[in-house]
N, C-alpha and C positions, 0 to 999 in steps of 0.2 A: 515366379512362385518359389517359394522359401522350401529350401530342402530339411526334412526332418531327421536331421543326424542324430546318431545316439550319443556321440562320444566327440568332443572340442578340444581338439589339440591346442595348448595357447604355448605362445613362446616370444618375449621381449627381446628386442634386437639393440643395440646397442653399438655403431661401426666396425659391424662382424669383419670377419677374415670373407673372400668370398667361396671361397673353396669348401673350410669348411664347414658352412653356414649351408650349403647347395650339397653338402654331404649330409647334412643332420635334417632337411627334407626329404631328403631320395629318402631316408631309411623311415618316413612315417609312410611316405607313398609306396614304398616297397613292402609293408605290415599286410598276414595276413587278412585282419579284419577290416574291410573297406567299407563300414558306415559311419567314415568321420570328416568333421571339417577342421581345417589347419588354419587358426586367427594369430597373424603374428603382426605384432605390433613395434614398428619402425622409430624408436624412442629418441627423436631429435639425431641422428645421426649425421655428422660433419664430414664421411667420404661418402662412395659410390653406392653403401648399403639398400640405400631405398630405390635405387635406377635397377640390380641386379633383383633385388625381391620382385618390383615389378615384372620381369621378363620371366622371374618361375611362377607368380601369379595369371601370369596368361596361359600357362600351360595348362594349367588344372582348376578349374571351376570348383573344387572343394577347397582352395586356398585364397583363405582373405586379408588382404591388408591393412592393417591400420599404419596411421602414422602421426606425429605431433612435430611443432616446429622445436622446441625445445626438449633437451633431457631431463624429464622427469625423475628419474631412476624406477628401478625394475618392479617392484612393491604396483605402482602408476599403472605403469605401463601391464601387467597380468591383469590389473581389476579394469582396465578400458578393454580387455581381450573378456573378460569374463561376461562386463556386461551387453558383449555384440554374439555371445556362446546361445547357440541353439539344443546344446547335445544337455542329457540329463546327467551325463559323467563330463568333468572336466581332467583332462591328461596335461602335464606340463613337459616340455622340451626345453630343451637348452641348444643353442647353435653353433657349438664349438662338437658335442656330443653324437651320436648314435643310437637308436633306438634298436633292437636286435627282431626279428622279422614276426615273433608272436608277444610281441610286449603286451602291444593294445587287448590282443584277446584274452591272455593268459590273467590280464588285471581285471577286464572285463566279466569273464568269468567268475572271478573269486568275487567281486561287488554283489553280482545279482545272486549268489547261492551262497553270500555271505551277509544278510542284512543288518547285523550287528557291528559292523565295521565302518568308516565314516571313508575312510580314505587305502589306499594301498600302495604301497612301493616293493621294492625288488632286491634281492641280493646285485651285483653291476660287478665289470671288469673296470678294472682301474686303469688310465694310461696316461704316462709321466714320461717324464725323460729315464725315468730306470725301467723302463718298459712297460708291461701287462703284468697285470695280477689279480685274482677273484678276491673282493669285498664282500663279506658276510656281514649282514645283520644279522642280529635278534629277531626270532620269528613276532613275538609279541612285545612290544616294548613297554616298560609301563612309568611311570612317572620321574621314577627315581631315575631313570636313562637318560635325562635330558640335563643330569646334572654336570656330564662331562662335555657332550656337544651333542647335538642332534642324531637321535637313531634311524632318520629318515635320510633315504636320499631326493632332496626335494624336486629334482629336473627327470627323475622316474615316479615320481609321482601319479595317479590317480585318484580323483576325490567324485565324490557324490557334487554335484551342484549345489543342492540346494542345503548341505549342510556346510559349503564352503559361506553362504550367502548369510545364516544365522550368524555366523563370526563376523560379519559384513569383511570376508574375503580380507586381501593383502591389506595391513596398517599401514597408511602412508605416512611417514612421520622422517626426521634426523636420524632418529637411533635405529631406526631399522632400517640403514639406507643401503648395508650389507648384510644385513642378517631376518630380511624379511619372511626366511622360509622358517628360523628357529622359534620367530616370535610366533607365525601363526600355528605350528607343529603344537605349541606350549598352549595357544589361546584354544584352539579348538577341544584339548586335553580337561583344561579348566573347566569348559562347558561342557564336558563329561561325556564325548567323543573319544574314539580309540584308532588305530591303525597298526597296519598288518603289513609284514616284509616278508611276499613268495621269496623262497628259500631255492630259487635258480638265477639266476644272470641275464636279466634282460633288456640290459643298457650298458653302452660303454663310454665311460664319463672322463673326461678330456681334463687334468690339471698341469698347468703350464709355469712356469717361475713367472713369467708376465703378471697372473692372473693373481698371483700368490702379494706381489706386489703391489697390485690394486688394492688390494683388502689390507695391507702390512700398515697402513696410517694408522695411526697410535689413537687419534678421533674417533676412528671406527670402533676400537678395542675396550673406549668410555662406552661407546656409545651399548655396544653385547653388556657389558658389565649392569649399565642399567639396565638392559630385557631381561639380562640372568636375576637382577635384584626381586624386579618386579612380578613377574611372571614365576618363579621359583615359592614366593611367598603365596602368591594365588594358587598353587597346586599343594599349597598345605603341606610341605616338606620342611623337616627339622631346620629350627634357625641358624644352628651350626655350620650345617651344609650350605644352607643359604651362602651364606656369608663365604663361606670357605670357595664355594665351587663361581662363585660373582665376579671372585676378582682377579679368577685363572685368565681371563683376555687381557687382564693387565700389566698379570705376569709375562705371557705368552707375547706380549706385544713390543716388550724390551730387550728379546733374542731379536739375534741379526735372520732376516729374512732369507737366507741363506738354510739357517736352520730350521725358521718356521716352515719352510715348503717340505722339509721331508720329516717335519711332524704330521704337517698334512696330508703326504702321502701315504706316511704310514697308518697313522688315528683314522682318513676318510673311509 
């Protein structure tokens, strides 16, 4: 019999770490609010990812696995967790990360006594190799914020379902094969959706020079540049800026990666 969860933790795996991938679990199952299921999807992974998800999937009956034989990328691998999501809120996780012990509720909360809102995220602690530090958003963000990089934090996330589903969810495509939480932040906006940053700390989000590297290919930085072009013009934002704020990953992408990680550290 199908359990009626309120709330779908979904989170793409990718040849996690195993440690802290069995850390960024404990801290959903350790969340005050316990009406939720955990769908995490095992995206073609090449080491031991999917033998160890198995063994915390037997522990707990609210955790589902999915898995594919090949790497999809992450954009894929959310919208297969989405369409196996029972809950009416969908939450996103990240597996390198931390969820802090009232996420679920405190986002929960603000959804149902918030109905003008489509989605919600969270101020977070930041941690890098320079340590810990608190990450402020902007309480309300609005269009013109998406001109320097995303005012969301996409892996503290919570959305409404069924307004994830009007956007038809993650765009799988080349160009958002790293940047698939900016494009949909921006698509949902266009469709005239808004979202909200609780103004406490209730995730701690893991950036690593490794990770920094992944994303540093110069492909990737064409590839932002076109969701900035496109997406920038569909939010009806001056063509100046357009143009001006498109081709910042292109700039951004010809510093040595040495520098862009503690741009990122500092700007995330």
């Amino acid at each position: 019999m199908r359990k009626d969860y309120l709330i779908s933790v979904i989170m793409g795996v990718h040849n996690s770490s195993k440690d802290k991938c069995i850390r960024a679990v404990q801290s959903i199952e350790k969340q005050t609010y316990k009406n939720w299921e955990f769908i995490i999807c095992d995206d073609g992974s090449t080491n031991d990812t999917l033998t160890f998800l198995k063994e915390i999937a037997k522990k707990d009956k609210r955790i589902k696995l999915l898995s594919t034989e090949e790497n999809h990328g992450l954009a894929f691998a959310l919208n297969q967790c989405i369409k196996n999501a029972n809950g009416e809120f969908i939450a996103r996780m990240d597996d390198d990360d931390i969820s802090l012990p009232d996420r679920l509720e405190l986002e929960l909360n603000f959804l149902t006594s918030h109905k003008e809102y489509s989605f919600v995220s969270t101020n977070f602690i930041l941690e890098s190799s320079n340590g810990e530090h608190i990450k402020k958003m902007k309480r309300v963000p609005t269009k013109n914020d998406f001109l320097w990089s995303s005012p969301f934090l996409h892996p503290a996330t919570m959305f409404r379902k069924e307004d994830l589903i009007k956007v038809n969810g993650y765009r799988v495509a080349n160009e958002t094969w790293r940047a698939e939480d900016y494009d949909l932040f921006m698509r949902m906006y266009i469709a005239g959706m808004k979202g909200y940053n609780i103004q406490r700390s209730l995730y701690k989000y893991y950036i690593g020079e490794s990770e920094v590297k992944k994303k540093s290919k110069y492909i990737y930085r064409i590839y932002e540049a076109h969701i900035r072009f496109v997406n920038f013009k569909r939010l009806d934002l001056p063509f100046v800026k357009v143009v001006m704020f498109s081709i910042k990953p292109l700039i951004v992408g010809a510093l040595p990666k040495s520098v862009v990680y503690l741009i990122r550290v500092r700007n995330k």
